[in-house]
C-alpha positions in Angstrom: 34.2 17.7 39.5 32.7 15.2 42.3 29.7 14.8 39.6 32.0 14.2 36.7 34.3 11.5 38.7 31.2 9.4 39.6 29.4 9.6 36.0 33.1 7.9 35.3 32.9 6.0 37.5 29.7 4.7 36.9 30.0 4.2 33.0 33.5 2.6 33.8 31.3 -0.1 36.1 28.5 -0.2 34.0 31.3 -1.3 30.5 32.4 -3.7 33.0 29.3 -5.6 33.8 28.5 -5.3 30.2 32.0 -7.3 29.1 31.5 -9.8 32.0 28.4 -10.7 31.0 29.4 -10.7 26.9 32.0 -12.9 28.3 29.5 -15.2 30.4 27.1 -15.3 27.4 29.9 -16.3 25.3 31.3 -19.1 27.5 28.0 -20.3 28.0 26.9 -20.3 23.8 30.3 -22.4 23.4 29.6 -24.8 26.1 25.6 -25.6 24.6 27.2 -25.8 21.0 29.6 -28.6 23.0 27.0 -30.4 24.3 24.3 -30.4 22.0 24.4 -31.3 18.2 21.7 -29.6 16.1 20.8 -31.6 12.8 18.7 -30.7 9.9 17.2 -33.7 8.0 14.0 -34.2 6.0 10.7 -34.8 8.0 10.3 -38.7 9.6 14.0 -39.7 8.3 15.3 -41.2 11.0 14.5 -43.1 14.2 13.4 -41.5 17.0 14.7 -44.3 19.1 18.4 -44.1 17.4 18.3 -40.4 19.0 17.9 -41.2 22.2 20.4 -44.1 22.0 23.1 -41.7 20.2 22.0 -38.9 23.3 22.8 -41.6 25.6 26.0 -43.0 23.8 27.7 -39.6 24.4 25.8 -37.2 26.1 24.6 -35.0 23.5 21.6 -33.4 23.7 20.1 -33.1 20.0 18.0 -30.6 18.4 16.8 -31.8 15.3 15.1 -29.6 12.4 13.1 -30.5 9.3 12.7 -29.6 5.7 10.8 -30.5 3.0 12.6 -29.8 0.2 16.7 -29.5 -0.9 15.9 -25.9 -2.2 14.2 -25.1 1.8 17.3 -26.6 3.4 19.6 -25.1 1.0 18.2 -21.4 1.9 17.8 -21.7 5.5 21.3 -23.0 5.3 23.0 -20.2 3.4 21.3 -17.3 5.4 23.3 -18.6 8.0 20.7 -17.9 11.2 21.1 -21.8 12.6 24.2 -23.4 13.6 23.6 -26.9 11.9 26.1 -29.6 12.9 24.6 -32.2 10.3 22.6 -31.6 7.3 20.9 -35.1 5.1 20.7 -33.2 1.2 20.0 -35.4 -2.3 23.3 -35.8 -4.5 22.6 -32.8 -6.9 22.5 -30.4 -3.9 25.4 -31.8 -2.4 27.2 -30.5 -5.6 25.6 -27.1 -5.5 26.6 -26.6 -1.8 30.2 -28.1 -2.1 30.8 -25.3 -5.1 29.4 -22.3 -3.1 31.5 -23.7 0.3 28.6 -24.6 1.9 30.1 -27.5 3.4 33.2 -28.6 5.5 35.7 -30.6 3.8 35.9 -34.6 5.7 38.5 -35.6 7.6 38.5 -39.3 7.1 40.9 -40.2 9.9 37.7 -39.4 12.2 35.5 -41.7 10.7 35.3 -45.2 11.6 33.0 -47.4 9.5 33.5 -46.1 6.2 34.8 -49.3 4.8 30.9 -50.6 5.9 29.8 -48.7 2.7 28.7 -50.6 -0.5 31.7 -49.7 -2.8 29.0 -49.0 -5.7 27.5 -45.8 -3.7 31.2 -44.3 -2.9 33.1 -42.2 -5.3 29.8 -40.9 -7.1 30.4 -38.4 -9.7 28.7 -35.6 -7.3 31.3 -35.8 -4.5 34.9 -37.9 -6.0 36.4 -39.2 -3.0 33.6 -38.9 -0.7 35.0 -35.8 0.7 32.2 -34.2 1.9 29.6 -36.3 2.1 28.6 -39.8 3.6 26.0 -42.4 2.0 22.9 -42.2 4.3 20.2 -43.7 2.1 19.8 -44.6 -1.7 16.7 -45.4 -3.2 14.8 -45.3 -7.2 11.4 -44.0 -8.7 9.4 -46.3 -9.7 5.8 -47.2 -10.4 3.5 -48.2 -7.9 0.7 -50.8 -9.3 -2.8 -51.9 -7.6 -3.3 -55.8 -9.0 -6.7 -55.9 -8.2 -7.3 -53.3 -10.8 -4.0 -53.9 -13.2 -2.8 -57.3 -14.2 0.3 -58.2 -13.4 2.7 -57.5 -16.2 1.2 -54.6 -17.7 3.1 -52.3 -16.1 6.7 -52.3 -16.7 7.6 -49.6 -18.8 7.0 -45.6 -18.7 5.1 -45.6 -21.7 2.2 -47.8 -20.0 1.4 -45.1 -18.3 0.1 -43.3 -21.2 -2.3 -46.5 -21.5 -6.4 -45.5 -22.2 -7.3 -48.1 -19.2 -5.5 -45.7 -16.4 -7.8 -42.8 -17.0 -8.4 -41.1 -13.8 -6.4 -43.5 -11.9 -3.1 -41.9 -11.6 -1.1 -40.2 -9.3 2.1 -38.3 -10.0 4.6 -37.2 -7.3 4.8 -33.4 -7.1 8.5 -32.8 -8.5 9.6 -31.4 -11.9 12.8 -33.3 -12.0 10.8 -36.8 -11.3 8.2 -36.2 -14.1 9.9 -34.1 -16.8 12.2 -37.1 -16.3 10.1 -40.1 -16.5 9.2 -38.6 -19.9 12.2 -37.9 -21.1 13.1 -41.5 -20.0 10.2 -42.9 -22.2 11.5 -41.5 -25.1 14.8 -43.1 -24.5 16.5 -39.9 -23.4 18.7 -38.7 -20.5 16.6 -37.4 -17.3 19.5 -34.7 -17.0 18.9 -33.7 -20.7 20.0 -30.1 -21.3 18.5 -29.8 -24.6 15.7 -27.1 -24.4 14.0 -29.0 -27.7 14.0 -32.5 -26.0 12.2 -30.9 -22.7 9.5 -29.6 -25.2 9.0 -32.4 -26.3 8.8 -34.4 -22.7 6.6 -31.6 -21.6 4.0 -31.9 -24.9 4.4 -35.9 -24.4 2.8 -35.4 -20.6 0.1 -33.2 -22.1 -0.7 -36.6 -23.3 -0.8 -38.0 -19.9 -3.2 -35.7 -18.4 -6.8 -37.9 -18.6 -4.9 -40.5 -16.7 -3.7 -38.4 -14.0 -6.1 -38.4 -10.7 -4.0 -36.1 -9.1 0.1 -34.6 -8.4 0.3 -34.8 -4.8 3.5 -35.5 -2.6 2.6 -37.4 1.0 -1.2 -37.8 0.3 0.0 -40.8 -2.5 0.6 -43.6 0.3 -2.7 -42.9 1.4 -4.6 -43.1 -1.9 -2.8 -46.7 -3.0 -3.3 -48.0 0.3 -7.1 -47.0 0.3 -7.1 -48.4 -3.0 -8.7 -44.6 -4.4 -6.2 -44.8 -7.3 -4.5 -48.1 -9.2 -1.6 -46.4 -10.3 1.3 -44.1 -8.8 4.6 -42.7 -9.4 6.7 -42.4 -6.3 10.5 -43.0 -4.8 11.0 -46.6 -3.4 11.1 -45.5 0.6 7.4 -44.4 0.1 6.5 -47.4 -2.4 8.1 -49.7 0.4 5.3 -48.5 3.1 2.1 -49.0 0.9 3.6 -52.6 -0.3 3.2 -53.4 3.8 -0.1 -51.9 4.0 -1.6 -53.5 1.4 -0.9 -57.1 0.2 -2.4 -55.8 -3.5 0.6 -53.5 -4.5 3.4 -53.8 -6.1 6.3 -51.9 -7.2 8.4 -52.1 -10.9 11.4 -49.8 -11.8 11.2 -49.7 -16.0 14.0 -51.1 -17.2 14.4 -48.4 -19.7 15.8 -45.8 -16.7 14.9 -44.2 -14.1 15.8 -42.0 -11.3 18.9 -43.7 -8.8 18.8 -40.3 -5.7 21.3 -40.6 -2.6 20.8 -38.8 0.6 24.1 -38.3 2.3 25.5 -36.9 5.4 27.3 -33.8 5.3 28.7 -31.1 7.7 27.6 -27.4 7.2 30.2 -24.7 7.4 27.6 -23.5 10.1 28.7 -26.2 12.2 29.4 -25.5 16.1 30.1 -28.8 17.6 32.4 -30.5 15.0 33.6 -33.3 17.2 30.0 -34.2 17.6 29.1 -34.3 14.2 32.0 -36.7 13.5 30.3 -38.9 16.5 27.1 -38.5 15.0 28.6 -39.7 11.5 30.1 -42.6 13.2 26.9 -43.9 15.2 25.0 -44.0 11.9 27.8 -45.7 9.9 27.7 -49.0 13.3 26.0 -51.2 10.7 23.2 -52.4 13.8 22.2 -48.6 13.7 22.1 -48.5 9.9 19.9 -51.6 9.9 17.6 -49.9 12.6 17.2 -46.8 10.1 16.6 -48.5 6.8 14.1 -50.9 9.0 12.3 -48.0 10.8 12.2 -45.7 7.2 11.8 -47.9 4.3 14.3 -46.3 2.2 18.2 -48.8 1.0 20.4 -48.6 3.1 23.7 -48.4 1.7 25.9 -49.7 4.4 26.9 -53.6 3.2 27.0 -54.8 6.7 24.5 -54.0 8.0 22.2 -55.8 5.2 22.8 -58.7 7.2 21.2 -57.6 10.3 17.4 -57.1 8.3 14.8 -59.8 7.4 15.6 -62.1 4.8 12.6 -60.6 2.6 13.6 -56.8 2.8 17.0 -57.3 1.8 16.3 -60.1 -1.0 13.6 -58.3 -2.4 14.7 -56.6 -5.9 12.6 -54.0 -6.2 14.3 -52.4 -3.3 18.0 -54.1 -3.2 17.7 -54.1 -7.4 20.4 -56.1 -9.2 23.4 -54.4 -10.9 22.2 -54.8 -14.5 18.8 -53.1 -13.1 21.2 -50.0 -11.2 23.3 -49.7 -14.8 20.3 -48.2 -16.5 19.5 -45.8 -13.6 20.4 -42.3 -13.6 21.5 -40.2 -10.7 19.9 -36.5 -10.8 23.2 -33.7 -11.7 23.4 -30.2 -11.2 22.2 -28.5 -14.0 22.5 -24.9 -12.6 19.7 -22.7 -11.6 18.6 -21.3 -15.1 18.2 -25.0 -16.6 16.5 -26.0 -13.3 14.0 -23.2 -13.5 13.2 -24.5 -17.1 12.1 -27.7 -15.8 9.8 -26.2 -13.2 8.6 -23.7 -15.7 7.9 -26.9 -17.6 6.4 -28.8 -14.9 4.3 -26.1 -14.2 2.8 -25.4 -17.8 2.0 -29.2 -17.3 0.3 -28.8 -14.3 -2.0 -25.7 -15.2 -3.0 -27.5 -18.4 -3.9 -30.5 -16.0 -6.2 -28.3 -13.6 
């Protein structure tokens, strides 16, 4: 009986430790998520100095996480094993997360700056209202030109791209949506085309293509136009903006006949821990000196209005990365077309590719 009464006893003291220390563990996982903010962005999109300075501003310690693509964030996101306070998608993910409940629903009473926003990049189709998701950047695709080896002029249009005088000398980004599009763009149809005989026919069209094209790369583009190994490139604006400062010889055109317009916004995961700190976070980048900072430090638009007037003269004059409205009417922002129509692109992309190699 003695035995019995301290085996009790002892698992009675042992359950105990075990719940104080569940309790302990507990208290101490809510405090971190209170004092740190973890954010999930895409590589190099933001300034490392603006970290510090928001870490500073309220005593947050920040963990911050890459991805390289909307589907890698998207995935690591659902599976749920990171508490993300802040995550940066592209528009047509936004709209793919906000229908699964991916993300939290905004309480605009917590954000201050909101009115800083251009009104042109509020109330997108992808998110009415803005009520999940914050401009961050905004940017086009565009073509890239070398004038040492192209004459000014004869690039403007997709279709030049076809041109017998580019053979070996172009690069393509490495993105199904971006290409499939450009050519369905050239033939005067809709990037977010549907129609399974109209991406044939932008997919044969690019079979075309295929003696001009050096290479379909992603990152390793800047470095090829700024060495001057290729005349010719296909690339997002952000990206287009860093070779133009590297090298006095490029230039960058949007074709008039459409293109790609892509926004980055803020939202806040359903993973979030630290709510009150993603709303701080929110309003740091929204102070239009910080927003000025960013676009400065990255390249990319930056949609906040006021803080336009806080960068040089020649950044936000220049229309090939501040583009007029008649230039913005004939752009096209990228919609969710679902997973099955998605997969056709790539499938697409990729027949394109493996006739290239």
């Amino acid at each position: 009986m003695k035995r019995l009464k301290s085996l009790l006893i002892g698992i009675i003291a042992i359950i105990l430790l075990l719940t104080l220390a569940s309790r302990h563990m507990q208290r101490a996982q809510g405090q971190t998520g209170r004092n740190s903010l973890t954010i999930y962005n895409w590589g190099d999109y933001i300034d490392p100095a603006l970290i510090k300075k928001f870490e500073k501003e309220t005593g947050y310690k920040v963990s911050y996480e890459t991805f390289d693509s909307n589907e890698a964030m998207y995935t690591k996101i659902n599976q749920g094993g990171t508490a993300y306070d802040i995550a940066i998608p592209s528009e047509y993910m936004i709209d793919r997360m906000m229908k699964e409940g991916m993300v939290e629903k905004l309480d605009h009473s917590k954000i201050k700056g909101l009115g800083n926003i251009d009104p042109r990049f509020m109330n997108l189709d992808f998110d009415p209202d803005n009520n999940y998701s914050i401009p961050y950047f905004w940017g086009t695709l565009g073509i890239v030109y070398n004038d040492k080896f192209v004459k000014a002029g004869e690039i403007k249009h997709w279709d030049d791209l076809w041109s017998t005088k580019l053979r070996d000398q172009l690069m393509l980004i490495d993105g199904a949506r971006e290409v499939i599009g450009l050519s369905l763009n050239s033939m005067g149809e809709s990037l977010n085309s549907t129609d399974s005989k109209k991406l044939i026919a932008a997919k044969n069209k690019l079979s075309g293509l295929t003696p001009n094209v050096k290479a379909i790369v992603a990152d390793e583009i800047k470095m090829y136009m700024i060495n001057e190994e290729a005349s010719v490139a296909v690339t997002f604006s952000g990206e287009a903006a860093d070779m133009l400062a590297a090298n006095e010889h490029l230039h960058y055109v949007i074709p008039s006949e459409g293109s790609n317009l892509w926004f980055d916004n803020i939202v806040i995961p359903k993973t979030v821990k630290n709510k009150k700190g993603a709303y701080e976070f929110i309003n740091f980048m929204l102070e239009p000196k910080n927003a000025a900072q960013n676009a400065e430090y990255i390249g990319y638009s930056t949609p906040n209005k006021k803080a336009l007037q806080y960068l040089p003269k020649d950044v936000r004059n220049d229309p090939q990365f501040y583009p007029a409205d008649n230039t913005i009417q004939h752009l096209e922002v990228y919609k969710n077309l679902g997973p099955e129509k998605l997969q056709e692109y790539n499938d697409l992309f990729l027949e394109f590719k493996m006739y290239k190699k």
